[in-house]
KEKOL-132486 format. One line per field, with one value per residue (C-alpha): residue number from 0; x, y, z. Coordinates in nm, 2 decimals. Layout:
N
resi: (NUM | ...);
east: (X | ...);
north: (Y | ...);
up: (Z | ...);
END
This chain:
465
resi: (0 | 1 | 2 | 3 | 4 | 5 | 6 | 7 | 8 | 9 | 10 | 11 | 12 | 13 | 14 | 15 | 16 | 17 | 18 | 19 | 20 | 21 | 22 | 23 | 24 | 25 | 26 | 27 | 28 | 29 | 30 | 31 | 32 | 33 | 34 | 35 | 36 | 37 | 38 | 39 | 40 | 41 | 42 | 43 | 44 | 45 | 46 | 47 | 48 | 49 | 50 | 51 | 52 | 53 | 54 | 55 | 56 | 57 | 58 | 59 | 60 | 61 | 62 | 63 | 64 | 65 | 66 | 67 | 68 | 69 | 70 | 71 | 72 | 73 | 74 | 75 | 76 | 77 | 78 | 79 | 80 | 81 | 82 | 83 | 84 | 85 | 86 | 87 | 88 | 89 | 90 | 91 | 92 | 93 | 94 | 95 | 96 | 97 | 98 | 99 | 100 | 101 | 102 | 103 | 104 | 105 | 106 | 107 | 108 | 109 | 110 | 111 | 112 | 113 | 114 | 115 | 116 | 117 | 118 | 119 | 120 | 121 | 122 | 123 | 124 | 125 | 126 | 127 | 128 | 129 | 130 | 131 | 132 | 133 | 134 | 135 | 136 | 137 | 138 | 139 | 140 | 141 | 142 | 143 | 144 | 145 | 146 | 147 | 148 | 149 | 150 | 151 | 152 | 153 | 154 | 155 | 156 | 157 | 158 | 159 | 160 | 161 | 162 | 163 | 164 | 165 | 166 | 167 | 168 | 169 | 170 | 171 | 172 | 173 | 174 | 175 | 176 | 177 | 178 | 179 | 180 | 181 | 182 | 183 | 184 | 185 | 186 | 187 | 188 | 189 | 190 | 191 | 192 | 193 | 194 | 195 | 196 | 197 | 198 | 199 | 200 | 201 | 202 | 203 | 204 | 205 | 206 | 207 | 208 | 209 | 210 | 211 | 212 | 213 | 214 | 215 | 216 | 217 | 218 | 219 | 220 | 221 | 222 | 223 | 224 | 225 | 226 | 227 | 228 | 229 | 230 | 231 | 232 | 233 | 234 | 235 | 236 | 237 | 238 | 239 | 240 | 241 | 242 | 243 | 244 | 245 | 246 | 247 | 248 | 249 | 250 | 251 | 252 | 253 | 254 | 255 | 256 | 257 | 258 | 259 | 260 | 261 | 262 | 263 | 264 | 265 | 266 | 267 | 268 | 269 | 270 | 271 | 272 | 273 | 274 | 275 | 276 | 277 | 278 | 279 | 280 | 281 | 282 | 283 | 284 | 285 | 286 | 287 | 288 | 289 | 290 | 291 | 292 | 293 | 294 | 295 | 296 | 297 | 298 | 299 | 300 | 301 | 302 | 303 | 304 | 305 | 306 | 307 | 308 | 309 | 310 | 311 | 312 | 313 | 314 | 315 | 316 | 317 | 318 | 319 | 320 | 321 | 322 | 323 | 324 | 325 | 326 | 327 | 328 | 329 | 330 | 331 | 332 | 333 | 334 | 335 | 336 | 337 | 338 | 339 | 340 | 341 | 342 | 343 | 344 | 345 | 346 | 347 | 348 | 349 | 350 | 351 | 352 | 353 | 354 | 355 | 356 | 357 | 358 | 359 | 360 | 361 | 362 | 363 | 364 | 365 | 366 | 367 | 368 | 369 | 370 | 371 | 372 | 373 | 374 | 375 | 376 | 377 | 378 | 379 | 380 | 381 | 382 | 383 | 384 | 385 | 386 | 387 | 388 | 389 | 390 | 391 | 392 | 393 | 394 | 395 | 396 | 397 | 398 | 399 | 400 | 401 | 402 | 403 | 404 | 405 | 406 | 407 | 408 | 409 | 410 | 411 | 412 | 413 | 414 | 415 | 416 | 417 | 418 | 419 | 420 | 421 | 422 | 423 | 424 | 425 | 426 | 427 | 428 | 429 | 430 | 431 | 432 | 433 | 434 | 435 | 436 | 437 | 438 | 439 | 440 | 441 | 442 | 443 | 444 | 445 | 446 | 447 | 448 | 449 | 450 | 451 | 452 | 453 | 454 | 455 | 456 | 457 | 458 | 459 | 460 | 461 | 462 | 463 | 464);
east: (0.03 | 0.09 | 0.25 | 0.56 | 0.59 | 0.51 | 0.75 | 1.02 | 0.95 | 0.99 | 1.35 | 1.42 | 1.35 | 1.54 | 1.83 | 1.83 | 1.79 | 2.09 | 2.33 | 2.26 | 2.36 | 2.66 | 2.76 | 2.71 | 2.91 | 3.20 | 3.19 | 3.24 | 3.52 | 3.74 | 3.69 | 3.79 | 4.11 | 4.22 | 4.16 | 4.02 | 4.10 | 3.91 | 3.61 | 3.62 | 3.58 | 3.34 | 3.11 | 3.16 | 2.89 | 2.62 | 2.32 | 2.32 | 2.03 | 2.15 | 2.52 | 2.30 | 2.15 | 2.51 | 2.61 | 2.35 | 2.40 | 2.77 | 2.87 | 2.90 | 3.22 | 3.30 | 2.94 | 3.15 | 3.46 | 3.24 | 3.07 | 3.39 | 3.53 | 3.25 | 3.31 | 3.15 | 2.86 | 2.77 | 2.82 | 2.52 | 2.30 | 2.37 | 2.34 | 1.96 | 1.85 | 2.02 | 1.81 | 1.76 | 1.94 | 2.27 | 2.27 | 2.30 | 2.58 | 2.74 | 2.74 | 2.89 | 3.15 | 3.27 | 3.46 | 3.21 | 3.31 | 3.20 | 2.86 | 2.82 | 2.90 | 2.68 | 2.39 | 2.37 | 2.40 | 2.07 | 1.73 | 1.56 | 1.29 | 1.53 | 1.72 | 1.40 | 1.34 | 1.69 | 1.61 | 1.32 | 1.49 | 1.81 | 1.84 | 1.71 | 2.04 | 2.27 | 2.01 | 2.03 | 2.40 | 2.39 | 2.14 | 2.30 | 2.59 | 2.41 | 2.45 | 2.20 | 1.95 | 1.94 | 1.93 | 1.59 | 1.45 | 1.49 | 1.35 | 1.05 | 0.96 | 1.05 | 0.78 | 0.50 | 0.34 | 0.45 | 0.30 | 0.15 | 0.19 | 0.40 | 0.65 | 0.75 | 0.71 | 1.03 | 1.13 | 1.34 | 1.15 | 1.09 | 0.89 | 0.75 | 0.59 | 0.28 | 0.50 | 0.80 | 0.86 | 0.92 | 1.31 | 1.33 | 1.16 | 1.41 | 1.70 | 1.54 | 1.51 | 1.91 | 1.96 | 1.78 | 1.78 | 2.10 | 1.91 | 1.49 | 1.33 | 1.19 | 1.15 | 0.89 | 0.61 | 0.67 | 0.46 | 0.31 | 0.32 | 0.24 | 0.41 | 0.26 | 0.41 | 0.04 | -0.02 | -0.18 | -0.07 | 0.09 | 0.22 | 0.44 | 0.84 | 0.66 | 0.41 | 0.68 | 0.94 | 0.68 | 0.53 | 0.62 | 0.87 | 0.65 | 0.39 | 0.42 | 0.41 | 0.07 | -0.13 | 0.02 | -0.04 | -0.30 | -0.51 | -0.72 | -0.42 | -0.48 | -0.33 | -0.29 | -0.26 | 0.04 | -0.14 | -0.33 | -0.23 | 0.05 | -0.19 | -0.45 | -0.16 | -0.09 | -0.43 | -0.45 | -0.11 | -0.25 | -0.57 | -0.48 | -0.11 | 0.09 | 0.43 | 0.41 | 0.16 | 0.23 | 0.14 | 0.03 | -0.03 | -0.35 | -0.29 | -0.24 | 0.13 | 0.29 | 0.55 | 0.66 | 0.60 | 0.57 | 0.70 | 0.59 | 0.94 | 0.78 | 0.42 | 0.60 | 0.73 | 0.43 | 0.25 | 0.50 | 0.46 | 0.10 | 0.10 | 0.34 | 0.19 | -0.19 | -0.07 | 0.13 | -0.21 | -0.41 | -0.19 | -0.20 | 0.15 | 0.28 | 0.45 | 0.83 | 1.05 | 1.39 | 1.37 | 1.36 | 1.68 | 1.81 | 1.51 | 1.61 | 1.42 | 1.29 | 1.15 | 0.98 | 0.82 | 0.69 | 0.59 | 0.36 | 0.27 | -0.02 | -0.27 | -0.19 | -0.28 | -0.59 | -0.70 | -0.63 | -0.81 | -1.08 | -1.06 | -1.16 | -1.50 | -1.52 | -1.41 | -1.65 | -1.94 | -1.85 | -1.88 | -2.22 | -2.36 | -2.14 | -2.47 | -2.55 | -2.19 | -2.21 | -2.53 | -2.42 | -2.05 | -2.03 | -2.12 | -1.77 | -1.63 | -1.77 | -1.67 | -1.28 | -1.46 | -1.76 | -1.49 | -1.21 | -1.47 | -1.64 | -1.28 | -1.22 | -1.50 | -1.49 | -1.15 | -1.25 | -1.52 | -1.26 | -1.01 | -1.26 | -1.37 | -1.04 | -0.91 | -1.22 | -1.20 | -0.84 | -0.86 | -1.17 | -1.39 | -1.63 | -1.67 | -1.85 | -2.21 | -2.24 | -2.13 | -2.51 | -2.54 | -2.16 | -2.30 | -2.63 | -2.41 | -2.20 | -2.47 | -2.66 | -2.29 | -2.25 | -2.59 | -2.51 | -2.15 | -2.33 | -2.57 | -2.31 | -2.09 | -2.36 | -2.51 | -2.15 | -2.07 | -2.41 | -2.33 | -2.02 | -2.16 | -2.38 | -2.11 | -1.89 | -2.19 | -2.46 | -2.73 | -2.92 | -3.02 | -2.66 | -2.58 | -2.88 | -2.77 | -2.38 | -2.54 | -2.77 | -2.49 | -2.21 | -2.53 | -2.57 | -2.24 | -2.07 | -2.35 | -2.24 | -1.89 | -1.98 | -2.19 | -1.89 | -1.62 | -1.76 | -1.97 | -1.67 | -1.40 | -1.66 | -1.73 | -1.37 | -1.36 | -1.64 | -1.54 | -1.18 | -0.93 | -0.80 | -1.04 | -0.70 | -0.72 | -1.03 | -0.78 | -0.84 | -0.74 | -0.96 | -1.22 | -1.18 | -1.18 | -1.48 | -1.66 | -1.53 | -1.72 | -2.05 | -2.00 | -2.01 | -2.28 | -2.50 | -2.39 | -2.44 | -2.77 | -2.89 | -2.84 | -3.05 | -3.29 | -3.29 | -3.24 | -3.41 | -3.17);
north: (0.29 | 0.27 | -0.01 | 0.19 | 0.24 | -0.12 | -0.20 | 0.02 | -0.13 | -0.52 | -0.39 | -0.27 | -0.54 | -0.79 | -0.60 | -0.55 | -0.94 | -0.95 | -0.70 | -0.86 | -1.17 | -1.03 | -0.88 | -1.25 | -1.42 | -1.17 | -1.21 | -1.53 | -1.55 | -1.28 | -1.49 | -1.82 | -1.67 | -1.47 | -1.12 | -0.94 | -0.59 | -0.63 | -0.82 | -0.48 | -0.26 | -0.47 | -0.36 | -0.03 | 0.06 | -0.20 | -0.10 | -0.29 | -0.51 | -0.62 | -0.73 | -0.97 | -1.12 | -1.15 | -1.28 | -1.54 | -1.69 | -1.75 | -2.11 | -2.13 | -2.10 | -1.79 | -1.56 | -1.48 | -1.36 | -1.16 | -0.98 | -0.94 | -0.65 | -0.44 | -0.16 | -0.17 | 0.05 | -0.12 | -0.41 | -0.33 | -0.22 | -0.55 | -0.79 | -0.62 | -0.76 | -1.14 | -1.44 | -1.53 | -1.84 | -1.67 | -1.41 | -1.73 | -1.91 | -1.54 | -1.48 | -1.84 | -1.72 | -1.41 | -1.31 | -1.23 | -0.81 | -0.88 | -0.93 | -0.71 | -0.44 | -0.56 | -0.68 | -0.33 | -0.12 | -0.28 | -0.14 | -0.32 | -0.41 | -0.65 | -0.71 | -0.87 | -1.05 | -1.19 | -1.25 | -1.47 | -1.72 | -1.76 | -2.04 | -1.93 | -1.97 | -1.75 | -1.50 | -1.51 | -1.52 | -1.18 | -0.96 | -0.87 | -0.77 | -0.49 | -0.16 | -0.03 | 0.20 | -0.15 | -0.38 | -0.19 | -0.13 | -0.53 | -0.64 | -0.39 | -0.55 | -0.89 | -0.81 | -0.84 | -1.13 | -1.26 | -1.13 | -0.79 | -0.41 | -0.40 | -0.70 | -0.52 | -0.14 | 0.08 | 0.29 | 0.50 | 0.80 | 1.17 | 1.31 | 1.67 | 1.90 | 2.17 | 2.42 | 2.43 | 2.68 | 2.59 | 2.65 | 2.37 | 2.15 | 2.20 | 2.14 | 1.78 | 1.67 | 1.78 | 1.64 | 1.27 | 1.24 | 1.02 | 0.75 | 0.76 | 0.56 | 0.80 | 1.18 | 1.25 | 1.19 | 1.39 | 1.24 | 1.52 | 1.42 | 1.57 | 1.57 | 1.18 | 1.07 | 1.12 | 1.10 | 1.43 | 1.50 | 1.42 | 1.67 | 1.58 | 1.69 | 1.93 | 2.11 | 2.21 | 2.30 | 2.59 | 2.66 | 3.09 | 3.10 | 3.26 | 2.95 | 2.67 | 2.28 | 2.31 | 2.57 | 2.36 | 1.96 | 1.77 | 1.65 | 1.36 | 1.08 | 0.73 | 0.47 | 0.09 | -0.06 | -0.25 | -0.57 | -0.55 | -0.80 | -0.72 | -0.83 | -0.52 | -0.29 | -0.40 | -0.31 | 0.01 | 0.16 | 0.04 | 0.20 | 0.56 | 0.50 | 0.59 | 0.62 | 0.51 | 0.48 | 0.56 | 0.24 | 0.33 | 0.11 | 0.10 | 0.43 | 0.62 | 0.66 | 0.67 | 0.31 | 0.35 | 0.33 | 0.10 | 0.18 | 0.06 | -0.12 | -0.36 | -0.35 | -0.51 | -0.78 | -0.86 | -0.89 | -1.10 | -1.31 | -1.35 | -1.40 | -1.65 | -1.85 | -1.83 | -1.97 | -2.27 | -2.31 | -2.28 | -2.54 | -2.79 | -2.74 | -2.62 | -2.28 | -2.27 | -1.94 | -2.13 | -2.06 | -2.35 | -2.46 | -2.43 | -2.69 | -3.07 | -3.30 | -3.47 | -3.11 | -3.07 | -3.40 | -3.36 | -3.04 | -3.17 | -3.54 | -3.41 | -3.23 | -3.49 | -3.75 | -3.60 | -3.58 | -3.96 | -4.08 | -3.83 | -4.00 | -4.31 | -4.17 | -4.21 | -4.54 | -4.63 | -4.43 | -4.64 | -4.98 | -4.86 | -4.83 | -5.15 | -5.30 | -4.97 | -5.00 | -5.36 | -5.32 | -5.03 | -5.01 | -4.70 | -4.50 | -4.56 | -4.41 | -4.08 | -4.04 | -3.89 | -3.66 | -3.54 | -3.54 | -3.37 | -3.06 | -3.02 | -2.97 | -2.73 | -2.55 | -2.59 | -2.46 | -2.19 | -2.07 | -2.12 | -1.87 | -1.63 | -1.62 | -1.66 | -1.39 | -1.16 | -1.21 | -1.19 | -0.78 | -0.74 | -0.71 | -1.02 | -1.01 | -1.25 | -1.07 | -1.12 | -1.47 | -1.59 | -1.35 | -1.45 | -1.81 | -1.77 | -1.57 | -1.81 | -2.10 | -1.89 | -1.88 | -2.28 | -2.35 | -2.11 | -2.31 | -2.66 | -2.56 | -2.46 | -2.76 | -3.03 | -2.93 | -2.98 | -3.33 | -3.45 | -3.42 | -3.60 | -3.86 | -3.88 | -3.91 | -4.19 | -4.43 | -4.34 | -4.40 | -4.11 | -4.18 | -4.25 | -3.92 | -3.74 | -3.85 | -3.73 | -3.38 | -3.34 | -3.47 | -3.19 | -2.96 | -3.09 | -3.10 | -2.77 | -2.61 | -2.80 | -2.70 | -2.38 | -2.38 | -2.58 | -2.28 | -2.05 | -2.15 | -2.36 | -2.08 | -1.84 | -2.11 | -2.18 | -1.79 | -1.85 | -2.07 | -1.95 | -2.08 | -1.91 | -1.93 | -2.02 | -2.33 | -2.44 | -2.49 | -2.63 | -2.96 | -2.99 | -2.90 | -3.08 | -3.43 | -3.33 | -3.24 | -3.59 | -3.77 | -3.62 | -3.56 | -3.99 | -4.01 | -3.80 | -3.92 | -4.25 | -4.21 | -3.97 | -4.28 | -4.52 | -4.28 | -4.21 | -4.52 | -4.74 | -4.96);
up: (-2.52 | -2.93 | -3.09 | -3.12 | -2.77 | -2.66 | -2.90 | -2.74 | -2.39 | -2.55 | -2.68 | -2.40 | -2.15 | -2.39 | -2.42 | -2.08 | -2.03 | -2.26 | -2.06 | -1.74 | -1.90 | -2.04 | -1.76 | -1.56 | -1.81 | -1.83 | -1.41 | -1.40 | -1.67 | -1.53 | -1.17 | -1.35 | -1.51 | -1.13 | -1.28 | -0.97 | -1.04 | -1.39 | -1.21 | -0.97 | -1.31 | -1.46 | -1.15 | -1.11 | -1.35 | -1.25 | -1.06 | -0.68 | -0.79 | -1.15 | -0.92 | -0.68 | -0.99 | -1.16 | -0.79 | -0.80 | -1.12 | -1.08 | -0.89 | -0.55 | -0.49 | -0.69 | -0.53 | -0.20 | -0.40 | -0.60 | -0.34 | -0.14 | -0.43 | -0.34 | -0.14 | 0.19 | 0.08 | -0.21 | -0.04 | 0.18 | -0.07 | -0.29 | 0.02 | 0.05 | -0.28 | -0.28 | -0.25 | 0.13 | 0.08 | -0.08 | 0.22 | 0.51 | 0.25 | 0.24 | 0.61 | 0.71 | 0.44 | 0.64 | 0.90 | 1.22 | 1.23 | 0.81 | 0.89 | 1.15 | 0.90 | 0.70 | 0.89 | 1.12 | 0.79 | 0.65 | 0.64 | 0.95 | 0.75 | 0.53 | 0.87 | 1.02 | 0.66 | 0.68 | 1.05 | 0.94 | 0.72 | 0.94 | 1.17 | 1.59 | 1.72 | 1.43 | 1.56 | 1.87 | 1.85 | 1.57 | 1.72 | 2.05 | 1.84 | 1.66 | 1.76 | 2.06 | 1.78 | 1.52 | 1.83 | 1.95 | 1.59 | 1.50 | 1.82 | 1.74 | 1.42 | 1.55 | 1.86 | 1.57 | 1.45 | 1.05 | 0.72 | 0.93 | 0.88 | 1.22 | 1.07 | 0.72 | 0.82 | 0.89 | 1.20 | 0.97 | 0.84 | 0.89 | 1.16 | 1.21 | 1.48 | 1.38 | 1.54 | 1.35 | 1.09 | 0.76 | 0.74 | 1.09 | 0.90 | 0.57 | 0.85 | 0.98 | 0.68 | 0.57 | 0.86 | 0.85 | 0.46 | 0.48 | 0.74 | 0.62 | 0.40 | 0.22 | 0.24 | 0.01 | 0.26 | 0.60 | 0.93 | 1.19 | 1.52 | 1.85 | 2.19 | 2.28 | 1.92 | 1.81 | 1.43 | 1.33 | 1.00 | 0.69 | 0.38 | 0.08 | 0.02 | -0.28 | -0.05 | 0.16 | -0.07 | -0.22 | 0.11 | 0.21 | 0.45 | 0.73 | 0.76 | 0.98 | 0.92 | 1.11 | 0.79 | 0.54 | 0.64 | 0.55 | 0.91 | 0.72 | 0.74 | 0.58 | 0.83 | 0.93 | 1.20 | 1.31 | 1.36 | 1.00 | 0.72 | 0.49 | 0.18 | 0.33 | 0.31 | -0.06 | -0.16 | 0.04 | -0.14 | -0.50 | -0.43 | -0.36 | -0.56 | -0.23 | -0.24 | 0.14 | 0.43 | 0.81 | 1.06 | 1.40 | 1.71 | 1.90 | 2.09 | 1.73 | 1.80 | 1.48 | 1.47 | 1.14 | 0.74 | 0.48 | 0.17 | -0.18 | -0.22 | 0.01 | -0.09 | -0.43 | -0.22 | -0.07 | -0.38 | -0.52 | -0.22 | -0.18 | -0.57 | -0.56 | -0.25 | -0.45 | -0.76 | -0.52 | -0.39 | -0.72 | -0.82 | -0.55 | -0.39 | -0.07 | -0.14 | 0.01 | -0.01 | -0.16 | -0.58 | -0.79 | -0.83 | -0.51 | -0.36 | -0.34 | -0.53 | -0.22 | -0.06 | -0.41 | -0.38 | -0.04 | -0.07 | -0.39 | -0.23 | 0.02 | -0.19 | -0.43 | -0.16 | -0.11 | -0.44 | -0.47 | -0.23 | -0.35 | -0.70 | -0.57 | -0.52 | -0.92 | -0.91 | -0.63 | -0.87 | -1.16 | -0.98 | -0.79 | -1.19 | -1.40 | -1.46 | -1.70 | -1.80 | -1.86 | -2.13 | -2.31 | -2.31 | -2.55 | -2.24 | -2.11 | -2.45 | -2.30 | -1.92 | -2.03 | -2.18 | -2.00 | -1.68 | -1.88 | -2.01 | -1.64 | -1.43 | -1.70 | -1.66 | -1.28 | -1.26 | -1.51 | -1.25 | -0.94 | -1.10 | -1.17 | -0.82 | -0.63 | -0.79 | -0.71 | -0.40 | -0.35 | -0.52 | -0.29 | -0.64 | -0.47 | -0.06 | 0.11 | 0.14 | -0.26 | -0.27 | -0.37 | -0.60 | -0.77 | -0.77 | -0.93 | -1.24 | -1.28 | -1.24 | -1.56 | -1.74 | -1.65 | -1.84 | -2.10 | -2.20 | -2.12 | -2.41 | -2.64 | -2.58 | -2.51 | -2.90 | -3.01 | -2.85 | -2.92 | -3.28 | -3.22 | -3.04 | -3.31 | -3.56 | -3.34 | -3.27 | -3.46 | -3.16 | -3.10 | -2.73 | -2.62 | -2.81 | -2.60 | -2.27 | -2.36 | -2.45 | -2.18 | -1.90 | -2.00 | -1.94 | -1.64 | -1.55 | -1.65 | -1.44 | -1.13 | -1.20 | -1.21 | -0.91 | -0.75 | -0.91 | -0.74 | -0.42 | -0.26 | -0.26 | -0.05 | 0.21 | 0.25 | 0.33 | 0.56 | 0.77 | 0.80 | 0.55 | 0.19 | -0.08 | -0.28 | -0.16 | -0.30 | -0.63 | -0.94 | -0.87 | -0.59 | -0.83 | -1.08 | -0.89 | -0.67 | -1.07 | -1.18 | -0.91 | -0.96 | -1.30 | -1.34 | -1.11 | -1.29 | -1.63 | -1.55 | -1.36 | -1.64 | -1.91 | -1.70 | -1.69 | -2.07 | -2.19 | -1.91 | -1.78);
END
């Protein structure tokens, strides 16, 4: 991409920023001052996802009106892309036949999503409700276990037999267009609901009229499994850039598809719940702003718990060695320091790693080899930045053995933060649990204490204490 085109893209996005803004802020005053009709206008031109955000930055009391000058349509398709937590205030705001409009026009993919963050018993009070087809197709995806292929997929696409000519095929697809997902990928089946095939809207717009869906269909079909995690999904449709891939249950019955609407979602979400992680913090689905400050404190409190009473190790370190401290108290000067540079380094390694092997670029059967790299890149940095604060311990106390031992511990140090970065994420896979959660402040405070310990026993050694 050229500078002028990056360019282009910037403007764009800002100005994009700015309408959606505008359009917000224009909402919201035509609401205040009673002018419905004119709010109605304003939203006529406005893409269904820019209204939810226009609907979500307006106060509570005015995001029902809003959304009740929709049109029942674009109603539905609006409702789809609010925050979970407007939808429930939305649906205690409306009349019961309201939501059933609503809630049975939805995708049941979002249905089940909504499903999800709703209280049991509004559930179990909306879904018998739904028609008989939405009833069976949310209690399908509700059948399967969270964050898998069989949870997010759709029932709703386009399914052909290797018999049909191509003109019956043109005529299912007139015919379902309205109610798929998508119709740009068509599904083969057999007789037992057997996935056999697969071939693109393209191939059989140009296939000759005398052929059949069976000469022109690809047989080799990429597939998951319904019981496969969502994340394995995401990478599958990024690697071979699929617009969509079929699911299938264990008897190769085709279930349903997942499109790479929700593949977004899912990246967004595992994203989102690594960086909580990363971070120390218990991810929650609610946005900022619309979490207590309480639920943001205890969300934050455990990890930070932990890492407390994992700090007191250095404390405990520190008092083991007070007789070095007590002779030459200059060595204290240097422990902020030595600490401070090996959790960066640490956490450096940590993110490298995590992230490998969250893309699947690092699995488990290389771990020794990942480590002994960044073991070579931990002595490599220790060099660079040992030769730097030995001069500057130099410079501060002018004693050249205190200034050794400072040098030679961040050697030390960053290559046990390395060795920490990366080795502790891979047994955390090991033995069961994310590798995200080996974050950098766990790191960092399990660096600190070792990093003392061998700072401090490194300048008894040195300077024979």
């Amino acid at each position: 991409m050229t500078s002028i085109d990056s360019d282009a893209t910037a403007a764009a996005a800002v100005s994009r920023q700015e309408l959606q803004e505008l359009v917000r802020s224009q909402l919201e005053t035509l609401l205040e001052q009673n002018n419905l009709q004119g709010a109605k206008a304003l939203l006529v031109p406005v893409q269904p996802a820019d209204i939810a955000e226009a609907i979500e930055g307006l106060p509570e009391a005015m995001q029902a009106i809003a959304f009740r000058l929709l049109s029942k349509a674009e109603a539905i398709e609006v409702y789809e892309y609010l925050d979970s937590s407007i939808q429930q205030a939305l649906l205690e705001e409306f009349k019961r036949q309201d939501v059933l409009d609503i809630v049975d026009k939805m995708s049941p993919d979002d249905r089940v999503r909504l499903f999800d963050e709703l209280p049991a018993k509004v559930v179990a009070r909306l879904l018998p409700q739904l028609s008989l087809e939405e009833r069976r197709n949310t209690a399908l995806l509700l059948g399967y276990e969270p964050s898998t292929a069989g949870r997010i997929m759709t029932p709703e696409y386009i399914s052909l037999k290797e018999s049909w000519s191509i003109e019956r095929a043109l005529e299912e697809i007139r015919t379902l267009a309205n109610v798929s997902e998508t119709i740009y990928y068509l599904y083969v089946i057999d007789g037992a609901r057997r996935l056999t095939g697969i071939l693109s809207l393209r191939t059989l717009v140009v296939a000759q009229p005398e052929q059949t869906i069976g000469d022109i269909m690809v047989r080799e079909v990429v597939s998951v499994q319904t019981d496969i995690d969502q994340e394995e999904v995401a990478r599958l449709i990024q690697r071979y850039d699929f617009l969509a891939v079929p699911v299938v249950d264990n008897e190769d019955r085709l279930v349903g598809i997942i499109t790479v609407d929700d593949v977004i979602d899912v990246l967004e979400e595992e994203a989102t719940k690594d960086i909580y992680q990363s971070g120390g913090v218990q991810s929650g689905e609610d946005s900022y702003f619309q979490t207590s400050v309480f639920t943001n404190a205890r969300r934050r409190v455990t990890w930070l718990l932990v890492l407390l009473l994992t700090n007191t190790g250095t404390s405990a370190v520190m008092m083991a060695q007070e007789d070095v401290l007590n002779q030459v108290v200059s060595l204290a000067f240097f422990i902020p320091l030595l600490i401070g540079s090996g959790g960066n380094v640490g956490a450096q390694s940590s993110t490298v790693v995590i992230r490998g092997i969250n893309t699947s670029e690092l699995r488990m059967k290389e771990w020794f080899g990942v480590v002994r790299r960044e073991a070579l890149v931990g002595i490599f940095l220790g060099v660079m930045l040992g030769v730097i604060v030995l001069g500057w311990a130099y410079l501060m106390q002018g004693e050249l053995l205190i200034s050794v031992v400072v040098g030679l511990s961040l050697v030390a140090i960053a290559l046990l933060a390395t060795v920490a970065g990366s080795a502790l994420p891979f047994l955390f896979q090991a033995i069961g649990f994310d590798p995200a959660l080996m974050s950098a402040p766990f790191i960092t405070t399990f660096v600190d204490v070792l990093g003392v310990f061998i700072y401090l026993s490194l300048a008894r050694l040195v300077l024979q204490l």
